[in-house]
C-alpha atoms as one frame of an Amber mdcrd trajectory, in Angstrom:
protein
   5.882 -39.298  18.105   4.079 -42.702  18.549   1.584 -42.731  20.982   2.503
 -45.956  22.206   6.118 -44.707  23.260   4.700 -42.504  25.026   2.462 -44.291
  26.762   5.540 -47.138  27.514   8.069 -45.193  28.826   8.439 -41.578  30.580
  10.030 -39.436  27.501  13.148 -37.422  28.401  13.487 -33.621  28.552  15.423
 -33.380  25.618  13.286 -35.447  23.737  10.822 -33.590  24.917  12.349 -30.190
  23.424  13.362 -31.908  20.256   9.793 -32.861  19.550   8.797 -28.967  20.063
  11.627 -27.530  18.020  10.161 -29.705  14.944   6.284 -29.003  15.465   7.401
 -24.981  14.897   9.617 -25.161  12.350   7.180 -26.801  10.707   4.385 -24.414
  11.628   6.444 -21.914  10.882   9.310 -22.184   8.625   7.877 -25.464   7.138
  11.097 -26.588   4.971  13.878 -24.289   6.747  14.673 -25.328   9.595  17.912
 -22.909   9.661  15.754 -19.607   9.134  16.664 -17.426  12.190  13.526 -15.133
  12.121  11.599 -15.051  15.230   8.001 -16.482  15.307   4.893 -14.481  14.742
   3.251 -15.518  17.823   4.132 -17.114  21.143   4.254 -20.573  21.638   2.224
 -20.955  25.043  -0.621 -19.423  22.817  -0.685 -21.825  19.875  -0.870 -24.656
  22.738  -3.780 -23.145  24.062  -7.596 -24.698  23.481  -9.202 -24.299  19.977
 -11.938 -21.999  22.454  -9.501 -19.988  23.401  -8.185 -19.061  20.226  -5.323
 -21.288  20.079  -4.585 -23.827  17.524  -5.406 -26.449  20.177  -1.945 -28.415
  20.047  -0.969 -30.555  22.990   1.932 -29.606  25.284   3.683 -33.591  24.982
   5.093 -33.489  28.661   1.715 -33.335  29.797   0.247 -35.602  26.977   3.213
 -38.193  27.816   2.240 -37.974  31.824  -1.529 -38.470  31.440  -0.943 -41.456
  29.512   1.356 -43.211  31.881  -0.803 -41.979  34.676  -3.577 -43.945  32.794
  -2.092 -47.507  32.810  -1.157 -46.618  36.690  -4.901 -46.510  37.237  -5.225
 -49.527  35.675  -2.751 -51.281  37.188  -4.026 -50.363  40.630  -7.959 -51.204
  39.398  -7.031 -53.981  38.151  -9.110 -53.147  34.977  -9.273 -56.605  32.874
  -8.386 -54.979  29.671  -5.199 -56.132  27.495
């Protein structure tokens, strides 16, 4: 997902969950996506920090929030930058 999307406009739920539903297949089923089999692990840990033994990936609600919340404080500082 392009950063810049995300950083434009405030990504929808389902997008949100169709973003997810790719990253494990991929992590786990890498090229079938039918497979039925549950997953090794949970999700909420393979989101969690590198130092806390996760694989460190981002959760993109939050990732899509921080990012608009960034051009807010811009916006409001007036920051001179493009």
């Amino acid at each position: 997902m392009p950063t810049f999307t995300m950083c434009t406009f405030l990504l929808h739920k389902t997008m949100i969950k169709h973003v997810d539903k790719f990253r494990k297949h991929y992590l786990w089923r890498y090229y079938d996506i039918i497979a039925k089999t549950p997953a090794k692990t949970v999700w909420e840990m393979v989101c969690l920090p590198k130092s806390e033994r996760g694989l460190g990936l981002v959760n993109p609600k939050t990732q899509n929030e921080t990012l608009l919340l960034k051009y807010v404080h811009k916006f409001f500082n007036r920051a001179d930058i493009p």
